[in-house]
C-alpha positions in Angstrom: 0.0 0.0 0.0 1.1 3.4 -0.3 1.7 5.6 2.8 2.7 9.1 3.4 6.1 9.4 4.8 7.5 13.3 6.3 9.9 11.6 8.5 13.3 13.0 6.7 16.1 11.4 9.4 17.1 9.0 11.8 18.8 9.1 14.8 22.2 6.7 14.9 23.3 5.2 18.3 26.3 7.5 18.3 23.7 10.4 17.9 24.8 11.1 14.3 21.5 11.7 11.5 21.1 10.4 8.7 18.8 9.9 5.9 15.4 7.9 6.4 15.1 4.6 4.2 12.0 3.1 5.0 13.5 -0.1 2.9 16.1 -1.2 5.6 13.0 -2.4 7.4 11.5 -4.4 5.3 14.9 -5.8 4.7 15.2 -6.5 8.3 11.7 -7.7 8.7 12.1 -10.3 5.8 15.4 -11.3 7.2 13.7 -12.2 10.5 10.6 -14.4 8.7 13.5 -15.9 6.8 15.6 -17.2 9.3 12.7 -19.3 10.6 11.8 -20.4 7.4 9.3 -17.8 6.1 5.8 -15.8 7.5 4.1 -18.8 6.6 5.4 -20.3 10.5 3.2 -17.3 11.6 -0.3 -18.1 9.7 -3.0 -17.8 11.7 -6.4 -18.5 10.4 -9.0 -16.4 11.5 -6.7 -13.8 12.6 -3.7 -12.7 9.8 -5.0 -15.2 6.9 -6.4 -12.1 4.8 -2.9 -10.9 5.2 -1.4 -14.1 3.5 -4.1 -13.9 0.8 -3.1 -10.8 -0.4 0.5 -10.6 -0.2 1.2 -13.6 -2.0 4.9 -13.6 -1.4 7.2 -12.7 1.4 8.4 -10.0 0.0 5.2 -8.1 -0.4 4.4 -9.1 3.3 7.6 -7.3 4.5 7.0 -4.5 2.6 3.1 -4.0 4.0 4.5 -4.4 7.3 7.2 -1.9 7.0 4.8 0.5 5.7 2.9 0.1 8.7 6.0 0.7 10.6 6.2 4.0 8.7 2.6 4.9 9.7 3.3 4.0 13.3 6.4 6.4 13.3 4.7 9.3 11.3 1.8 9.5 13.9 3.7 10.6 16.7 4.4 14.5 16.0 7.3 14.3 17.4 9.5 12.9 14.7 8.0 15.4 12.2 10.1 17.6 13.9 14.0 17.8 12.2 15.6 18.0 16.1 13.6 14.9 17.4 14.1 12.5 14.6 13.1 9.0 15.7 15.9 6.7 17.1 17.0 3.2 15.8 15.5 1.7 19.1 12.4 3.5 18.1 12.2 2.0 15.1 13.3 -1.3 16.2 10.2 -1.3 18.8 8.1 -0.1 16.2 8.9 -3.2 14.0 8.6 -5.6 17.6 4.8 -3.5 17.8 3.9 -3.8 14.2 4.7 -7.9 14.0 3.2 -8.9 17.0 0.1 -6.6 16.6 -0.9 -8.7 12.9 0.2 -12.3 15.1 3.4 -12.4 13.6 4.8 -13.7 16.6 7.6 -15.8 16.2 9.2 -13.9 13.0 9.0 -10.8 16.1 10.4 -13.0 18.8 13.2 -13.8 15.7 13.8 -10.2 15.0 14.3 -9.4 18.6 16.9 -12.2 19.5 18.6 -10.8 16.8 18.4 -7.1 18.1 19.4 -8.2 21.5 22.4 -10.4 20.1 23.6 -7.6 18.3 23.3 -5.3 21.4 25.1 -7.5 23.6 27.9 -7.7 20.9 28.7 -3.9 21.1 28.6 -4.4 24.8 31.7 -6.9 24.2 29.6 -9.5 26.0 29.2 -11.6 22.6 31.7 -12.4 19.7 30.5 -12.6 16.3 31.8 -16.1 16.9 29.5 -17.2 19.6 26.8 -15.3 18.2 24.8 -17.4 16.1 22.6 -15.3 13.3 19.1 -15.3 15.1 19.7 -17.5 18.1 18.9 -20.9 15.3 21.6 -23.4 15.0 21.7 -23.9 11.4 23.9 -26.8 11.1 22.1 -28.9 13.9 18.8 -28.1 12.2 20.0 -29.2 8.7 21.5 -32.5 10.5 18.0 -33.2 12.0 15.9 -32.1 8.5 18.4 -34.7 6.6 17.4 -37.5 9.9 13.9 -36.8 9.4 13.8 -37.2 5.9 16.3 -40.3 5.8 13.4 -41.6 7.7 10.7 -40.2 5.7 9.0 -37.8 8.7 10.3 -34.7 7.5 6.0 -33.9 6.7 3.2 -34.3 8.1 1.9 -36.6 5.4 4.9 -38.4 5.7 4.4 -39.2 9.7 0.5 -40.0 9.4 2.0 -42.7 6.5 4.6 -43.8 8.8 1.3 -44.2 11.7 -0.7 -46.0 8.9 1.8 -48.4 7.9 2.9 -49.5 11.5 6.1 -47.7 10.8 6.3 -45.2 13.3 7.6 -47.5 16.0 10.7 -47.5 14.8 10.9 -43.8 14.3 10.0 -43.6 17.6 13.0 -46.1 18.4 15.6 -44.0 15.8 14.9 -41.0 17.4 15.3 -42.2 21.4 18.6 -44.0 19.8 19.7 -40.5 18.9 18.5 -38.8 21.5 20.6 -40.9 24.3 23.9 -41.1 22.0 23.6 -37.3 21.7 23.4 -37.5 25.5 26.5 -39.7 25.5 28.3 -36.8 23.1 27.2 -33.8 25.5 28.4 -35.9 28.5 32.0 -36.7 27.0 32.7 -33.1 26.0 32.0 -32.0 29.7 34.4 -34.4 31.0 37.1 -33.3 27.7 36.6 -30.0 29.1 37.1 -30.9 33.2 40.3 -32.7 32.6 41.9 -29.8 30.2 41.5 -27.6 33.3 38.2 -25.9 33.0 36.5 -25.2 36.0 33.3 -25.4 35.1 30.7 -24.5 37.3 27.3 -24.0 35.8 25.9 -26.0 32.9 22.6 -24.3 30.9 19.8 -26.5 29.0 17.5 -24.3 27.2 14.4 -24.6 24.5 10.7 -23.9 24.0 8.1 -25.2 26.6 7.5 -28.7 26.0 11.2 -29.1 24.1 12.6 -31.5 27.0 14.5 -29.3 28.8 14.5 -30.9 32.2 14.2 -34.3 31.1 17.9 -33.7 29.6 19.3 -31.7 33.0 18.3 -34.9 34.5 19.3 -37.8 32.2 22.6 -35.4 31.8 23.0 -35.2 35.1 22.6 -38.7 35.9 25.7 -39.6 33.3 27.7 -37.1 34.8 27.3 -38.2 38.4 28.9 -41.2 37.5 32.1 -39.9 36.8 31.8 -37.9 40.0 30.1 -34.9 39.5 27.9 -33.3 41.9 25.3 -30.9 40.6 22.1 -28.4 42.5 19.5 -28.8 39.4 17.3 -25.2 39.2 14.6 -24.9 37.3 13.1 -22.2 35.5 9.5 -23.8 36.1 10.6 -22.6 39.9 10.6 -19.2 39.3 7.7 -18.0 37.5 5.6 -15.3 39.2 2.2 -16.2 40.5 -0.8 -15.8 37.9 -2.0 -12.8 39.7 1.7 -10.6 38.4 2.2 -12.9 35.2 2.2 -10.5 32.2 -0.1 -11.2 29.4 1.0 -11.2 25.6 -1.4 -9.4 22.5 -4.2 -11.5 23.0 -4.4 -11.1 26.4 -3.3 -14.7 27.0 -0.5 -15.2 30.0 2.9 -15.4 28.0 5.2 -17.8 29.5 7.9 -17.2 27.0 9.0 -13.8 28.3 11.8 -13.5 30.4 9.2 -10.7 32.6 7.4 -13.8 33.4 10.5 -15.1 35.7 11.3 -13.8 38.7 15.0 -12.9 37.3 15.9 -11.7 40.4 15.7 -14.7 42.8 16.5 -16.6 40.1 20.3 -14.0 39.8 20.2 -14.4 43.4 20.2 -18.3 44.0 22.8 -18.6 40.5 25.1 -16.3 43.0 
C-alpha cells in the first residue's frame, strides 16, 4: 500500500543523523521471517490469513509491514520535527509493535533475538563467533531435516504414512537411539573440558516449553554423576511469578515465554 512518509532522518546510536530509508525495514523484517523459514510459521487463520491472501509472497508481506512501521512512526508529532528525529531503538520497537500486533509472533520473537544479540555484541559481551545469526543453530537443524527425511517424517503426510503403515515404531525407536547417544556426546565433551582444566561451574539447558529441557538436565546429570560430578538442578518452572503478576501477551493470554514472566531476580540471586 502506499503511505505518506515526512519523516526526513534517523537518529544513529552515536547520535549522528542520517537519511530515512524506509527499505532497511523491510529488509530486516524479511530477514527475520526468513531465518525461521518464512511468514508462513506465523499463519494464523482467523486472525492474519487475509494478510497471506493478499501478499502472496514474502516480500510483499515485508514490505506491507514496514509500511505500517512507517505509519506507526509518522503518527507521533514528534518525529515530524528535524531535532527529534526518531531513534533506531524506536524504530526497532516499532517493527517488535507492528509484527506482533498482525500475530506475527515468532518472525517478532526472531527479529528481537537478533536485536538483543547484536546489542550484547557492542557491549563486548558476545563475539561474532558465539553469536549465532538469530539464536537458530543452522547446522544442527540441517543435521535433524536430513534425519527426518532419511526416515521419511520430515512432513506431516509423511508421519501419518509412517502411523498407517505401523512404521512409526521404529521412528519412535531411531529418534530415542539418537537422543541418548547425543546425550552420550554432550556428556563426553563436559568431561574433555574438566580434565583440560576448566573449571566449570554452571551447565545451561535451554528450548521452548514442552522441548525437554528438564528431562535432559536430568538424564545429563545422571551420566555425569557417574564420573563424580555433583550438581544443585534449578529450574526455570521454579521461578515464575504467580498468575495474579504474570504478564499477558497481545491476545491477552499469559505469555510464558517472556523473560518478565520469571522472577530474574531470585532466580540472579540463588545462580550467585
Amino acid at each position: 500500500m502506499a503511505v505518506q512518509n515526512r519523516i526526513v532522518k534517523v537518529q544513529k546510536r552515536n547520535r549522528a543523523l542520517v537519511r530515512f530509508d524506509e527499505g532497511l525495514i523491510g529488509k530486516a523484517i524479511l530477514r527475520a521471517a526468513t531465518s525461521i523459514g518464512g511468514f508462513q510459521q506465523d499463519l494464523l487463520p482467523g486472525i492474519n490469513d487475509k494478510m497471506f491472501a493478499v501478499c502472496k509472497t514474502d516480500e510483499q508481506l515485508a514490505s506491507f509491514m514496514a509500511d505500517a512501521v512507517v505509519v506507526c512512526l509518522n503518527g507521533d508529532p514528534h518525529h515530524l520535527i528535524a531535532n527529534f528525529p526518531p531513534t533506531i531503538e524506536t524504530i526497532q520497537d516499532e517493527v517488535l509493535h507492528v509484527l506482533r500486533s498482525y500475530g506475527f509472533q515468532n518472525t517478532a520473537d526472531a527479529y528481537e533475538c537478533y536485536r538483543w544479540g547484536r546489542h550484547w555484541m557492542r557491549e563486548g559481551a558476545l563475539t561474532p563467533e558465539t553469536f549465532m545469526g538469530n539464536g537458530f543453530p543452522q547446522e544442527r537443524m540441517k543435521h535433524n531435516l536430513a534425519w527426518a527425511k532419511k526416515h521419511h517424517v520430515h512432513t506431516v503426510e509423511g508421519v501419518n504414512e509412517a502411523v498407517r503403515s505401523g512404521k512409526i515404531n521404529k521412528v519412535v525407536k531411531d529418534s530415542l537411539a539418537l537422543y541418548e547417544s547425543s546425550l552420550d556426546e554432550a556428556a563426553a565433551k563436559v568431561m574433555a573440558r574438566i580434565h583440560n582444566g576448566d573449571k566449570l561451574r554452571m551447565m545451561w539447558v535451554s528450548g521452548p516449553s514442552s522441548s525437554g529441557k528438564t528431562t535432559t538436565t536430568v538424564k545429563l546429570t545422571r551420566r555425569l554423576e557417574q564420573h563424580g560430578l555433583r550438581f544443585l538442578m534449578l529450574n526455570l518452572d521454579d521461578y515464575f511469578w504467580s498468575l495474579v503478576e504474570h504478564p499477558t501477551d497481545w491476545i491477552n493470554d499469559r505469555n510464558y515465554e517472556t523473560p518478565e514472566a520469571l522472577d530474574i531476580q531470585l532466580l540472579n540471586q540463588h545462580l550467585q
